[in-house]
KOLZA-495658 format. One line per field, with one value per residue: x, y, z of N, C-alpha, C in turn; residue in one letter. Coordinates in Angstrom, 2 decimals, always signed. Example, Ala and Ser with C-alpha at 12.3 -4.5 7.8 and 13.67 -1.06 7.14 Angstrom:
residues 2
n_east = +13.19, +12.85
n_north = -5.69, -2.25
n_up = +7.80, +7.08
ca_east = +12.30, +13.67
ca_north = -4.50, -1.06
ca_up = +7.80, +7.14
c_east = +13.20, +12.90
c_north = -3.30, +0.03
c_up = +7.80, +7.87
resn = A, S
end
This chain:
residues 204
n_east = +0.83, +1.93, +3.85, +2.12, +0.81, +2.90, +4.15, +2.06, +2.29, +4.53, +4.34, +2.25, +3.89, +5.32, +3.10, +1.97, +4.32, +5.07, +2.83, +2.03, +2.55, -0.19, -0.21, -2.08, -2.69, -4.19, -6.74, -9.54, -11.45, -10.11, -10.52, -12.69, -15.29, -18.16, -19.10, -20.04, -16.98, -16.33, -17.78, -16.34, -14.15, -11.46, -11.58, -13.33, -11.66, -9.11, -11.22, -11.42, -9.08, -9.29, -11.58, -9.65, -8.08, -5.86, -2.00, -1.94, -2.09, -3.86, -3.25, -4.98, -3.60, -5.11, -6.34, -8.74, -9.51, -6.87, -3.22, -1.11, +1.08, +0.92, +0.81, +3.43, +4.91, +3.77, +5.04, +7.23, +6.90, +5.38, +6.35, +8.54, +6.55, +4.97, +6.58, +6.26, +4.90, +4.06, +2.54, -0.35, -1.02, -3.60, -3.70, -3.80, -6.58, -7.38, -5.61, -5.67, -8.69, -7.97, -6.93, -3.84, -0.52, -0.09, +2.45, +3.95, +2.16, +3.24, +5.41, +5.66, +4.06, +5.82, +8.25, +7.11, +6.76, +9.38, +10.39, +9.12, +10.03, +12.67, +12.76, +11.77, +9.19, +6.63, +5.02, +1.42, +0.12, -2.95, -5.32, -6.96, -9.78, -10.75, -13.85, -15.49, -15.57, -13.25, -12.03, -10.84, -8.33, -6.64, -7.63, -6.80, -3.80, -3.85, -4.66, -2.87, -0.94, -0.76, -0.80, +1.94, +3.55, +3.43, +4.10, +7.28, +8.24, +7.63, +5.42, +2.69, -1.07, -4.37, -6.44, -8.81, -10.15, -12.70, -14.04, -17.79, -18.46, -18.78, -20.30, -22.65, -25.40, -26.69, -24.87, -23.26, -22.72, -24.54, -22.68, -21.76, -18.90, -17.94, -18.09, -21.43, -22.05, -22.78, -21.36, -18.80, -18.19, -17.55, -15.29, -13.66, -13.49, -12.54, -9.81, -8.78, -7.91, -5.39, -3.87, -3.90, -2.11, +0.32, +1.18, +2.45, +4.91, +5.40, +6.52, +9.35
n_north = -1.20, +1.20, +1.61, +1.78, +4.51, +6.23, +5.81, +7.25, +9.97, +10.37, +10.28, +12.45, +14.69, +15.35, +16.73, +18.61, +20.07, +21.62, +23.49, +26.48, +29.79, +32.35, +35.59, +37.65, +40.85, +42.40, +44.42, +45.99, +45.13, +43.10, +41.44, +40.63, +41.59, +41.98, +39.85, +36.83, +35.09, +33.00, +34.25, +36.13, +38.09, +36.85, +34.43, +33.70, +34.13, +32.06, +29.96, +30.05, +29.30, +26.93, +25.56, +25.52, +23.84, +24.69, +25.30, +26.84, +28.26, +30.17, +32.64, +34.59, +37.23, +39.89, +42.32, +43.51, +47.00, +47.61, +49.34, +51.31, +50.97, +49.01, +46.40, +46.83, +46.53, +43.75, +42.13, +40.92, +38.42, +37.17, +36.58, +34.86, +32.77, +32.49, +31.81, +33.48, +33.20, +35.45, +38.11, +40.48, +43.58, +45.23, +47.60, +50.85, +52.13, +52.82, +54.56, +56.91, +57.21, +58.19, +60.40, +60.31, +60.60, +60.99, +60.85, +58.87, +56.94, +56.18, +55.69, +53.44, +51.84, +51.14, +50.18, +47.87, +46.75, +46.67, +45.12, +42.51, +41.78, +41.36, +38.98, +37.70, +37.76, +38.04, +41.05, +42.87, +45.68, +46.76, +49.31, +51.91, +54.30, +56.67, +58.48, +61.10, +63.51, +64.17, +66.05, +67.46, +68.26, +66.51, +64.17, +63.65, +63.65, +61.58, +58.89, +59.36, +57.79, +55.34, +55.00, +56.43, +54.84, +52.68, +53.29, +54.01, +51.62, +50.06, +48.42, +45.78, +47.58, +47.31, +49.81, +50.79, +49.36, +48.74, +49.67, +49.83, +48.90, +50.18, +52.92, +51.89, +51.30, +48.59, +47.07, +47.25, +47.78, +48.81, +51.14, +52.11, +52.06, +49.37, +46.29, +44.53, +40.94, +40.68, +42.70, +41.01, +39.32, +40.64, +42.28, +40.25, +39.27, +41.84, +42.03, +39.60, +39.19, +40.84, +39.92, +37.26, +37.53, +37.99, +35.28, +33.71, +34.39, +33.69, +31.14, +31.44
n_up = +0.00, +0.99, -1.11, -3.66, -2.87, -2.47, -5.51, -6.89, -5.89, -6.73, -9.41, -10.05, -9.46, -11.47, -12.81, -11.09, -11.27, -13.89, -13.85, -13.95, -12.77, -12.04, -11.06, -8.63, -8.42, -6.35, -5.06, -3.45, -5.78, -7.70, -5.26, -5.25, -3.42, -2.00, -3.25, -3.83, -3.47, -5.40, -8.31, -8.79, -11.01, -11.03, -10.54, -12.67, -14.59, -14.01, -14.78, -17.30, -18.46, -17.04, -19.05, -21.55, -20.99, -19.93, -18.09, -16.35, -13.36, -11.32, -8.94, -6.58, -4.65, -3.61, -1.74, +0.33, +0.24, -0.17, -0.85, -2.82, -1.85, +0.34, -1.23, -2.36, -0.17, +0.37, -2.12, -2.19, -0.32, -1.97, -4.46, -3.59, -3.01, -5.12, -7.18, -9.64, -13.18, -14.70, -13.19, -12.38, -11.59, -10.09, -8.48, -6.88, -6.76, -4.14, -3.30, -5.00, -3.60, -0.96, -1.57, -1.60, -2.80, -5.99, -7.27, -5.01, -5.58, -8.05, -7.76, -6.25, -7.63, -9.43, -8.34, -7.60, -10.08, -10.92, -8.91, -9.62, -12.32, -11.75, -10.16, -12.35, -13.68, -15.75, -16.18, -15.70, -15.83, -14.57, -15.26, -12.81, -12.37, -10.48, -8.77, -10.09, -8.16, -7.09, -8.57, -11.60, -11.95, -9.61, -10.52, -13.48, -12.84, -11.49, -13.04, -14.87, -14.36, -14.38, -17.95, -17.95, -16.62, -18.21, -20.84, -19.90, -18.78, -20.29, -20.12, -20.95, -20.25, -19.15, -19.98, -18.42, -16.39, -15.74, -17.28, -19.47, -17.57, -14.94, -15.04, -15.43, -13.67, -13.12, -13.36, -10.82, -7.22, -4.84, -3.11, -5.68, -5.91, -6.20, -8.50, -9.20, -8.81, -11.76, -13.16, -13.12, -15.56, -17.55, -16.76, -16.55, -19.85, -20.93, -19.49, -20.92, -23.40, -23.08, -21.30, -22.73, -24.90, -23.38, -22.92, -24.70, -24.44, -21.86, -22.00, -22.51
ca_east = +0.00, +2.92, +4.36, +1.11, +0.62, +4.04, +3.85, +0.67, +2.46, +5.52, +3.07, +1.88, +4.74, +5.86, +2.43, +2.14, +5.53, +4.90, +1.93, +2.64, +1.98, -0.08, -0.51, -3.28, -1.95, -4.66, -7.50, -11.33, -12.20, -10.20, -10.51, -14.72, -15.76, -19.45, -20.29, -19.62, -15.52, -16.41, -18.21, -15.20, -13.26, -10.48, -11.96, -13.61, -10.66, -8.85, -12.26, -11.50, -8.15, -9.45, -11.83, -9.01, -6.76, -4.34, -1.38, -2.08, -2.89, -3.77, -3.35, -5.72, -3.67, -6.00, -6.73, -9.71, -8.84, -4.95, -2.93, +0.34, +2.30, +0.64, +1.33, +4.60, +5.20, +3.64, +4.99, +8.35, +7.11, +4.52, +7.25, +9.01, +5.54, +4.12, +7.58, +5.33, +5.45, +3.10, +1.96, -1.16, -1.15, -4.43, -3.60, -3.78, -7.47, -7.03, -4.34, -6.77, -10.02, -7.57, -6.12, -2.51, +0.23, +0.45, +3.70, +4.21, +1.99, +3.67, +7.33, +5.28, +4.35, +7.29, +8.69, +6.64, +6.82, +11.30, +10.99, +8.59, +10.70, +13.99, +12.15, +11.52, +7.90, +6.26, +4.11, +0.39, -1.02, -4.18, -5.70, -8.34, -10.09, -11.77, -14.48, -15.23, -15.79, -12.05, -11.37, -10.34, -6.15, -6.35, -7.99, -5.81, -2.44, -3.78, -5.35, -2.14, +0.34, -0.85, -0.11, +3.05, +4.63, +3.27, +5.65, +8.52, +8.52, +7.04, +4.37, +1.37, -1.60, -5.40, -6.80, -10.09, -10.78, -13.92, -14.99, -18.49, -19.00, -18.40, -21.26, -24.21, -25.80, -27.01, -24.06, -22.20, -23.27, -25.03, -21.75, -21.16, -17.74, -17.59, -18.60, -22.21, -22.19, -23.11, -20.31, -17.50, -17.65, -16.80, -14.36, -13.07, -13.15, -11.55, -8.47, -8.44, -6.96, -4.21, -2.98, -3.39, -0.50, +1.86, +1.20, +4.05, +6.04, +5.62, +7.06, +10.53
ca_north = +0.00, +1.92, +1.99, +2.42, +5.58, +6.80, +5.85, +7.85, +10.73, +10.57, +10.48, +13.53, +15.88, +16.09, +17.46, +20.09, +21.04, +22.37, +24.61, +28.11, +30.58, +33.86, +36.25, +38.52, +41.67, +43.89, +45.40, +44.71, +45.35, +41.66, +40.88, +40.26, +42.76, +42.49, +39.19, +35.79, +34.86, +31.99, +34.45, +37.55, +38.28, +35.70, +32.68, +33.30, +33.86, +30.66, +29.18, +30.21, +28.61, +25.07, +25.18, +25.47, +22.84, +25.12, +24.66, +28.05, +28.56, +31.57, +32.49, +36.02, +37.67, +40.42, +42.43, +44.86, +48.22, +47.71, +50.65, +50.59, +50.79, +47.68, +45.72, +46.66, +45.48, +42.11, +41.89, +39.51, +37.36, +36.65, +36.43, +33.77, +32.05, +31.58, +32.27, +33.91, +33.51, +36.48, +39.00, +41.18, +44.56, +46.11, +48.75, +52.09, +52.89, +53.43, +55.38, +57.83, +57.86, +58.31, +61.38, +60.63, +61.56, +60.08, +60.16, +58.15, +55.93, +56.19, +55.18, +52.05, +50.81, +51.35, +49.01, +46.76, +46.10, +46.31, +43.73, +41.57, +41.27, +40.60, +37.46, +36.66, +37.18, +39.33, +42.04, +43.65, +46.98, +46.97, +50.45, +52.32, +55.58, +57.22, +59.10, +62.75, +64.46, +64.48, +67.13, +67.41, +68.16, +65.34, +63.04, +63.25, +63.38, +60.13, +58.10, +59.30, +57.60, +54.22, +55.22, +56.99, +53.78, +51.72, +53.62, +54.02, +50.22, +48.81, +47.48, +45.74, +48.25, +47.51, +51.11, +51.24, +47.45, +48.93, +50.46, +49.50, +48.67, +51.50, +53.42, +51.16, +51.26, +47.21, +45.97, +48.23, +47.97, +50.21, +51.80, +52.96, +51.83, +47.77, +46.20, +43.35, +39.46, +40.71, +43.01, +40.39, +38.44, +42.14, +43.07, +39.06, +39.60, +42.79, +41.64, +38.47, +39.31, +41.37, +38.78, +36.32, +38.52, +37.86, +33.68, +32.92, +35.22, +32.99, +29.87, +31.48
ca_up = +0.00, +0.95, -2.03, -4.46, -2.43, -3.11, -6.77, -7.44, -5.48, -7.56, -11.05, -9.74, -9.25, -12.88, -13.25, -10.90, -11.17, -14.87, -13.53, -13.82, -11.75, -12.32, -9.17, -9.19, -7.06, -6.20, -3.56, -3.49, -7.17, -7.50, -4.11, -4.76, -2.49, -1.51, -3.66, -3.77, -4.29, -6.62, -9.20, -8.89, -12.30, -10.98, -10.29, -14.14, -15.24, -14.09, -15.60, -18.90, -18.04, -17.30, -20.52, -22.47, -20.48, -19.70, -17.10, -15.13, -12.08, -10.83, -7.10, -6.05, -3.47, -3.55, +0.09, +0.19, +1.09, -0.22, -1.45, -3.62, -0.67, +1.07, -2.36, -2.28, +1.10, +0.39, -3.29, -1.84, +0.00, -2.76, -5.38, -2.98, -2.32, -5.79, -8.46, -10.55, -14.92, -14.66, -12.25, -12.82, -10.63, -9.96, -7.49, -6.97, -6.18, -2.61, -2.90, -5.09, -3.16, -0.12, -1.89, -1.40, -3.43, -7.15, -6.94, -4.58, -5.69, -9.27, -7.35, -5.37, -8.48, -10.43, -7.74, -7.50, -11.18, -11.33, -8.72, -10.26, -13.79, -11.11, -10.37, -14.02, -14.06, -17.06, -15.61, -16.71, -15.12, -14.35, -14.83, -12.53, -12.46, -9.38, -9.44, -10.31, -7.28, -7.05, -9.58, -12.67, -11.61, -9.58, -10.95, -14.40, -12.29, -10.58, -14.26, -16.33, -13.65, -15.60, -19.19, -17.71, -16.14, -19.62, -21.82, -19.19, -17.82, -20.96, -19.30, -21.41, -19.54, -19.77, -19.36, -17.18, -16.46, -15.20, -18.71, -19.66, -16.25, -13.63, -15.12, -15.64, -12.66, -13.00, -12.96, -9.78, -6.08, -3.97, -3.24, -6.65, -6.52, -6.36, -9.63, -8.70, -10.35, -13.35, -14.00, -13.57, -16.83, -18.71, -16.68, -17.24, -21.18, -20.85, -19.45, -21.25, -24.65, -23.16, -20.83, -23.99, -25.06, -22.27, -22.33, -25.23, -23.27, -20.12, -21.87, -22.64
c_east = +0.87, +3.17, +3.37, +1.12, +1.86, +4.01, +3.15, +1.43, +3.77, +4.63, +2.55, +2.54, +5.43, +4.70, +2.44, +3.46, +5.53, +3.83, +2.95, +1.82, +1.87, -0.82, -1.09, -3.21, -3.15, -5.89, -8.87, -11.84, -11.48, -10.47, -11.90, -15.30, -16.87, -20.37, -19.58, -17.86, -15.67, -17.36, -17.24, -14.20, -12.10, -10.70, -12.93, -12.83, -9.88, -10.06, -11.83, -10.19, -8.09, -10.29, -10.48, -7.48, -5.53, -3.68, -1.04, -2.58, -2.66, -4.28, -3.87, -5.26, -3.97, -6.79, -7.40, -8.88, -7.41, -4.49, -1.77, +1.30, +1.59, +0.83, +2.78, +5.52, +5.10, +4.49, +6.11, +8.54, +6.11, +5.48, +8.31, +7.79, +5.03, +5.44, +6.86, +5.62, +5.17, +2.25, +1.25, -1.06, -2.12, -4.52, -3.68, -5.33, -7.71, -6.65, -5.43, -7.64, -9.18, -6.83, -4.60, -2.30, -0.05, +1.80, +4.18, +4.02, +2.89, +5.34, +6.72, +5.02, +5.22, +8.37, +8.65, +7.03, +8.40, +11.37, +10.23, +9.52, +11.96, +13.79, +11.72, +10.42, +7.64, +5.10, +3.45, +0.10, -2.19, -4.73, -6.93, -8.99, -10.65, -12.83, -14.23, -15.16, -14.59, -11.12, -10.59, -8.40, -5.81, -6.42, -7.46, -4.45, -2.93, -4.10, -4.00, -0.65, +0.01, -0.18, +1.54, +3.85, +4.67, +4.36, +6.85, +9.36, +8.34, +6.76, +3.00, +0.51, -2.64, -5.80, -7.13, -10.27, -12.17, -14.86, -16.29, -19.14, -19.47, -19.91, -22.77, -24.24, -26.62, -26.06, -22.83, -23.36, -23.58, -24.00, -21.22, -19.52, -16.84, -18.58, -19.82, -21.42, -21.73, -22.34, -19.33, -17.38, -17.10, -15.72, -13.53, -12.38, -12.22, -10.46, -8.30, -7.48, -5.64, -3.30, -2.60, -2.26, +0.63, +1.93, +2.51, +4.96, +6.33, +6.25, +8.71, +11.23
c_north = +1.26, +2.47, +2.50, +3.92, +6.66, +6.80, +6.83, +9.26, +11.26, +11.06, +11.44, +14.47, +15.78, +17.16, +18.91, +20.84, +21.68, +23.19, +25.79, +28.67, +31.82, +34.36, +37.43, +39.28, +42.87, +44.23, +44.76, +44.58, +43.91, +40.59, +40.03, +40.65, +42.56, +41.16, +37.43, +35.32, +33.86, +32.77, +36.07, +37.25, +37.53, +35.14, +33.00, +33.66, +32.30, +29.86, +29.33, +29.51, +27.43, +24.22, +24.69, +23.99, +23.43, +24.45, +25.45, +28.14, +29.70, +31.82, +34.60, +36.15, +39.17, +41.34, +43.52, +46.02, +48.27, +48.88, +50.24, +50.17, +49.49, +46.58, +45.58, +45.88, +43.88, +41.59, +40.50, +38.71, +36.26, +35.80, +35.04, +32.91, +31.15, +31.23, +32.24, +33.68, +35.11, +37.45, +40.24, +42.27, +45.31, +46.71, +50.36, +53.06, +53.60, +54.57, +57.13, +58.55, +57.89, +59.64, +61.43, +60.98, +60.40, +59.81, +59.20, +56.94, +55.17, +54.86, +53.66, +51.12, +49.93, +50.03, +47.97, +46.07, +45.47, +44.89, +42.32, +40.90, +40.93, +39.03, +36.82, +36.62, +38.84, +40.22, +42.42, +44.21, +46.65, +48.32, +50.48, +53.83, +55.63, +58.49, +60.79, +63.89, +64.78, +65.51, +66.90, +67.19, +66.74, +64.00, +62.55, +63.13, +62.12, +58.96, +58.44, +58.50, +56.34, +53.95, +55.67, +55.33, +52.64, +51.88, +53.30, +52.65, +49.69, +47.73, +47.53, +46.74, +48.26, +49.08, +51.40, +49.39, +47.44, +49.46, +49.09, +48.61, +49.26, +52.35, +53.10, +50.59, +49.52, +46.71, +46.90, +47.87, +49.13, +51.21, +52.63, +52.80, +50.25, +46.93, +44.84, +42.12, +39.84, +41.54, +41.94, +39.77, +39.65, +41.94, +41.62, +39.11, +40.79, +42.47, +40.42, +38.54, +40.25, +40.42, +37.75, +36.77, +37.98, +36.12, +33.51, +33.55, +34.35, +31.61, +30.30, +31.31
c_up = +0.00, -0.67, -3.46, -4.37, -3.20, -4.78, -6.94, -6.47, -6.49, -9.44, -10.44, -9.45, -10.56, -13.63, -12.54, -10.94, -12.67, -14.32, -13.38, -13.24, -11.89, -11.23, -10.13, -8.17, -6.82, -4.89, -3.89, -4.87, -7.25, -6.30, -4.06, -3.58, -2.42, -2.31, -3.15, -4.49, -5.53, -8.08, -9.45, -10.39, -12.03, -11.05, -11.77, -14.87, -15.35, -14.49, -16.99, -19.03, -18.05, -18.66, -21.31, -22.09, -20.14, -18.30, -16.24, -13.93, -11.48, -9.28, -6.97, -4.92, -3.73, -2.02, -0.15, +0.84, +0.89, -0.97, -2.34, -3.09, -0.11, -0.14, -2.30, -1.04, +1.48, -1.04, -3.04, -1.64, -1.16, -3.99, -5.20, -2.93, -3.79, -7.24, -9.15, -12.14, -14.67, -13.45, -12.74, -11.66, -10.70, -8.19, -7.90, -6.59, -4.91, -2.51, -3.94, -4.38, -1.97, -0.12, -1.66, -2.52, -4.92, -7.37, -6.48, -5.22, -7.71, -9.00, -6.66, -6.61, -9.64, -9.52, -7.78, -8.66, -11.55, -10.42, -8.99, -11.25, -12.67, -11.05, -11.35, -13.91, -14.81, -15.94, -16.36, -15.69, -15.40, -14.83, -13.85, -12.80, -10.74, -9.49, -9.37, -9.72, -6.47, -7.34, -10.35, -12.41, -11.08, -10.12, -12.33, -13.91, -11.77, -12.39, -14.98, -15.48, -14.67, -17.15, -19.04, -17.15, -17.32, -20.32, -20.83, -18.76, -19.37, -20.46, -20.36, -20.01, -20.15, -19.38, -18.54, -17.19, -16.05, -16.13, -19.14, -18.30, -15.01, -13.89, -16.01, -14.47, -12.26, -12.98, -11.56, -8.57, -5.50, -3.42, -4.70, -6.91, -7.15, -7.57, -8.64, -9.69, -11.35, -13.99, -14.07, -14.63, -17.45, -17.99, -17.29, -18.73, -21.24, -20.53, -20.21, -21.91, -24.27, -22.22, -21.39, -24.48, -24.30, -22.23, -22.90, -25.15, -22.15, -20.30, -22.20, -21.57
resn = X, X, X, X, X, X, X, X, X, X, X, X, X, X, X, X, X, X, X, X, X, X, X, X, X, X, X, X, X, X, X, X, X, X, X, X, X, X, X, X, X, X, X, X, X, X, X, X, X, X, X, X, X, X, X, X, X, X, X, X, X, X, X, X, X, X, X, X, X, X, X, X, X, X, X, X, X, X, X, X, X, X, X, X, X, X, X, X, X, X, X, X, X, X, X, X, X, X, X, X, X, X, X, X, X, X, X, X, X, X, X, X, X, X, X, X, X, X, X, X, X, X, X, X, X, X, X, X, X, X, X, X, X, X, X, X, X, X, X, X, X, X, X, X, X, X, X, X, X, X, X, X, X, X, X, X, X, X, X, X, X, X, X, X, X, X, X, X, X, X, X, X, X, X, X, X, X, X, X, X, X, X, X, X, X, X, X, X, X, X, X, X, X, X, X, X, X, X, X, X, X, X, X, X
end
């Protein structure tokens, strides 16, 4: 019995040891804030994942309420935890509707991302927006830090991951800021095809 056991344990570590590993770095918009985790834009992502048979696995460390700076702080041990192909970064809302500095948050993610690629994993920005009652100054110094670290890092960068979502009031919660159910398949599709991008990147 012994040894069956063992067998069938051994036949099983050539498999998971090809799994790759894509980390999903961001706050409650992936975190699934307010619905059920098994219907949040990750967990239908890695669905679209097992359709296809892939050999991804994608790990949501994801913490409501996180900023760029609390990303950055966890980004190491994550990097040690999962050795990422791929690391997705949706951060930075916090750090918006909290009014800090863009700067800062410009230099947290700029970090985050140099020490991602140290560890050999490809990086995708996320974008967000916040809303309007921010003001115009701010609220383009905070939305152009995105495009600004795209060019600079050459970083693939979806825009708004929240476009066609954020303002249709059926698919957003009574908060107005956390997408319901029925937005996550968009935002899903939305990132799909640009992370399709980065896969035959992840086998070099």
């Amino acid at each position: 019995m012994y040894s069956l056991v063992l067998a069938l344990i051994l036949g099983l570590m050539p498999v998971a040891a090809m799994a790759k590993s894509i980390v999903v770095l961001g706050d409650s918009i992936s975190a699934g804030y307010g619905i059920d985790v098994a219907q949040g834009w990750v967990n239908l992502l890695q669905k679209k994942f097992n359709q296809q048979h892939s050999d991804y696995v994608i790990s949501n460390e994801s913490i409501s309420g996180d900023t760029s700076a609390g990303g950055l702080a966890r980004i190491n041990q994550l990097l040690a935890r999962h050795k990422p192909v791929i690391v997705m970064i949706e951060l930075g809302a916090n750090d918006g509707l909290r009014g800090l500095s863009p700067q800062e948050m410009k230099s947290n993610l700029s970090e985050i991302i140099q020490r991602c690629r140290k560890a050999g994993a490809k990086v995708m920005l996320l974008g967000m927006k916040i809303p309007p009652n921010y003001g115009k100054r701010y609220i383009a110094m905070f939305y152009n830090i995105y495009p600004q670290l795209s060019a600079e890092l050459d970083v693939p960068l979806v825009p708004f991951i929240l476009e066609n979502v954020a303002l249709n009031p059926a698919m957003m919660q009574a908060d107005g800021l956390h997408p319901n159910a029925l937005g996550q398949p968009l935002i899903t599709e939305k990132v799909w095809p640009y992370l399709q991008s980065l896969l035959p990147k992840a086998h070099d």
